[in-house]
N, C-alpha and C positions, 0 to 999 in steps of 0.2 A: 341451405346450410351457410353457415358462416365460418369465416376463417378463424384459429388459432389470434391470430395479429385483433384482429375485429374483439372475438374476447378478451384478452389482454385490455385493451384499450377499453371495454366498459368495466374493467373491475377497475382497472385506475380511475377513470373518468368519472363512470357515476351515469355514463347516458352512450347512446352508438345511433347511429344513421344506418341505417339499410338500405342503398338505391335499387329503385326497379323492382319490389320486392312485390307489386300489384300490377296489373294491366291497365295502361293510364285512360284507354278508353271505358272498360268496365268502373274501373273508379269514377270515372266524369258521372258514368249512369247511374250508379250508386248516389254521388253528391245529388245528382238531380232526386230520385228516391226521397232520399233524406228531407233534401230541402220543401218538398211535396209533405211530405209527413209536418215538418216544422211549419207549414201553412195550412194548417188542417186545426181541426178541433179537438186532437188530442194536445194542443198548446194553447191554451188559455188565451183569451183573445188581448187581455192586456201586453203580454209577451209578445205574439204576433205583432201589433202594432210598433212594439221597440225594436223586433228583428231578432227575437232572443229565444231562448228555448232549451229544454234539455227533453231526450227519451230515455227516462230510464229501463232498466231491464230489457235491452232493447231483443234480444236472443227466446226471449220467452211469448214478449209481444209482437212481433216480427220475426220470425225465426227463418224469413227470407232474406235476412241479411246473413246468417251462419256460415253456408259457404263462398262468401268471400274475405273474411278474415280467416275461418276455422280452417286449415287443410295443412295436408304433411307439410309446406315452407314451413309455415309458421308455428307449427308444434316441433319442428325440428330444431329454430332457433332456442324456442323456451326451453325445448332440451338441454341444449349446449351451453345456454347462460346459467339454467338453475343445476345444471349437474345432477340431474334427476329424470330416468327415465319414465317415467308418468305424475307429469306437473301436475296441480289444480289447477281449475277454470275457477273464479268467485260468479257470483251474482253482479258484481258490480258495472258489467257489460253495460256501455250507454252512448247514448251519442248526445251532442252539444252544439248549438248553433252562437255566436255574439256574446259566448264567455270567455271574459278576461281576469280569473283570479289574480291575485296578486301571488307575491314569494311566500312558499309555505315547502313543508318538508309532508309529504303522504304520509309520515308516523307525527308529526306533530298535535293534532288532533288524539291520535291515540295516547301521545302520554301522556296530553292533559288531563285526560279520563284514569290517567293512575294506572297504564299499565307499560310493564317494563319487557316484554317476548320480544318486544323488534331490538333488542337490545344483545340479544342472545346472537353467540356465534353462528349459531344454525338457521337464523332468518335470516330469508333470500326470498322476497318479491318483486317483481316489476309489472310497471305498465306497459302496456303496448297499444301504441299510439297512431292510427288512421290521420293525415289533415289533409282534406278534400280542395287544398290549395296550395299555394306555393306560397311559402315562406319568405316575406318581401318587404316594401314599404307600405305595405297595407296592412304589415303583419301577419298572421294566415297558421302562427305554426310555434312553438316552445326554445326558451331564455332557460337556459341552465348555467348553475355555475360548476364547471368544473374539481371533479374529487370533492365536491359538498358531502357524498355518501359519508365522506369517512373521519368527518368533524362532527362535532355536539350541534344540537339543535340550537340556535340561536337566536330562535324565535319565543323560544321559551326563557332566555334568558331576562337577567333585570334590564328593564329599561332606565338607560342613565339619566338624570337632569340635565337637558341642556343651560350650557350659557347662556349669559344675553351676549354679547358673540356672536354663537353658534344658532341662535334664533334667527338675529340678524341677517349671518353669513346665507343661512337657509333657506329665509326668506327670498334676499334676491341674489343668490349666487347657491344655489343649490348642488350639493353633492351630485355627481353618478352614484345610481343602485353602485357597482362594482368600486367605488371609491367611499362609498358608505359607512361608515365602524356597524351601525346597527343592522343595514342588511348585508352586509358582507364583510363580518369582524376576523375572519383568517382569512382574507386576501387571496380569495378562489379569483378565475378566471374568468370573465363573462363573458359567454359564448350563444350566440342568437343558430340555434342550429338551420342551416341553409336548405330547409326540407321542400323538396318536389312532389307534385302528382305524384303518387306511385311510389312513394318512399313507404319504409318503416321506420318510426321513430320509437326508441326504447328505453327507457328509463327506472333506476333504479329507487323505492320507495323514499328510501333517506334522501334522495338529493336535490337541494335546494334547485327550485325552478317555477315558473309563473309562466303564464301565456305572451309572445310577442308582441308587444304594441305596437299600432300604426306610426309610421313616423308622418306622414304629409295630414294628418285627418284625426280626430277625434274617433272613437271605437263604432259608435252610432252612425257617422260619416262612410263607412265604406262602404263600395258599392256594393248592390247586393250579389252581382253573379262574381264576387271576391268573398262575400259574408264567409266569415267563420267558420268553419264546419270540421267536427271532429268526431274521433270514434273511438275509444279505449274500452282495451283487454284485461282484467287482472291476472295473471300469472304469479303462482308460488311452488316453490318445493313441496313435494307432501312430505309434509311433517307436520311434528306438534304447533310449531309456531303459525303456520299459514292458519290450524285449526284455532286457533287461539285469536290470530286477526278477524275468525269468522263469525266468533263467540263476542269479540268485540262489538262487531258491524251488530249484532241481534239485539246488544244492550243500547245499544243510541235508541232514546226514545222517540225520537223527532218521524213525524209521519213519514217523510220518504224513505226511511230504516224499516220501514214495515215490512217489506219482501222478505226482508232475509229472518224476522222473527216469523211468518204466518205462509210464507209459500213454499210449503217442503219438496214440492217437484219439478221439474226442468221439461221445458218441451222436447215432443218425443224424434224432432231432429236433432236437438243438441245430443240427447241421449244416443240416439245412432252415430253422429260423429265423435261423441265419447268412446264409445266402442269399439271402432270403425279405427281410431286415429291412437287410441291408448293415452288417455288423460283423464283426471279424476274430477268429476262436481262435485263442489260443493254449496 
């Protein structure tokens, strides 16, 4: 459970740290797990070779990772952030090795497809966020900017012309992200969250954030028993809007959207810890 102070702090913020929130020996063995899997032939061998990789759906193909994220801590948290005693679980369960997107808002993608629910007072979803490293100069962990939740998407915004100037200036005296106008036009905070072994990281869908970059090394440079490795949860309110993100996810035409238009069933662990724990698939 988390404290009163703890919530407070992510509806301001936009994101929360949870320390200790895993057994940092079970986590280590889980990384290993993972990273076993990420060397295998369920990852494309050109992937393999760069160190990169995603498993999606990972709860349905692996349903031996379920209870170490799934259990009363953690449906207890999603309780107390969503205000909702039986959250949805999505499909969108995955794990990720040597990804570094860039700044994006988790609805920004959605409105470019034209839809307006996360806009609604009644949307409330977060990620919940596994990183099988520490949070450091190799990177390992998530860049948010502080209260992004609760500004306009600015990635959808017009982009301005720069000056010759500002090309110039750009060139060889480049901005910080957080001194930006274009990635950070209301002057949020940049905040590298300082994430441990065995932390829980939580993030709210709106709020501007990207993956920590290395600072001593290029992303492809880090060593490997440091490599990347991450795990996310989706969590939402039941309500209509969370249903309505779900009807989203089915209309992406893109081959990796396939699960959630053609696999209407969930393995029959998940469905026992749905049961078992009182939370809703969808």
């Amino acid at each position: 459970m988390i404290t009163q102070q703890q919530i407070e702090f992510f509806e301001d913020n936009g994101y929360l740290i949870v320390p200790n929130v895993f057994d940092i020996n079970e986590t280590l063995e889980v990384r290993n797990k993972l990273m076993n899997l990420f060397d295998s032939s369920e990852i494309s061998e050109t992937d393999r070779a760069k160190g990169i990789g995603e498993l999606p759906d990972l709860y349905y193909t692996h349903p031996e990772f379920i209870s170490f994220t799934i259990n009363d801590k953690i449906l207890g948290i999603a309780r107390q952030l969503l205000n909702d005693e039986k959250p949805i679980l999505t499909k969108e369960t995955s794990s990720h090795r040597g990804f570094y997107p860039n700044w994006h808002k988790d609805t920004t993608t959605v409105e470019k497809y034209g839809n307006v629910f996360h806009k609604s007072p009644d949307f409330n979803m977060v990620r919940f966020g596994v990183y099988f490293q520490d949070n450091n100069e190799y990177g390992g962990g998530l860049s948010v900017f502080a209260g992004s939740h609760k500004t306009a998407d600015n990635f959808l915004m017009p982009v301005q012309e720069r000056t010759i100037y500002r090309r110039i200036m750009d060139k060889f005296m480049p901005l910080s992200d957080e001194k930006s106008p274009k990635i950070n036009p209301f002057n949020h905070q940049l905040i590298e969250i300082k994430s441990k072994v065995g932390d829980l990281v939580i993030f709210h869908f709106k709020t501007n954030h990207r993956a920590t970059l290395p600072k001593i090394c290029s992303p492809n440079e880090v060593p490997r028993q440091l490599a990347k490795i991450s795990l996310f949860d989706t969590f939402g309110r039941n309500n209509e809007t969370t249903l309505q993100y779900n009807e989203y996810l089915k209309s992406r035409v893109e081959p990796d959207y396939d699960l959630f238009r053609n696999r209407k069933d969930f393995s029959k662990e998940l469905i026992r810890k749905a049961e078992e724990l009182n939370f809703r698939l969808i």
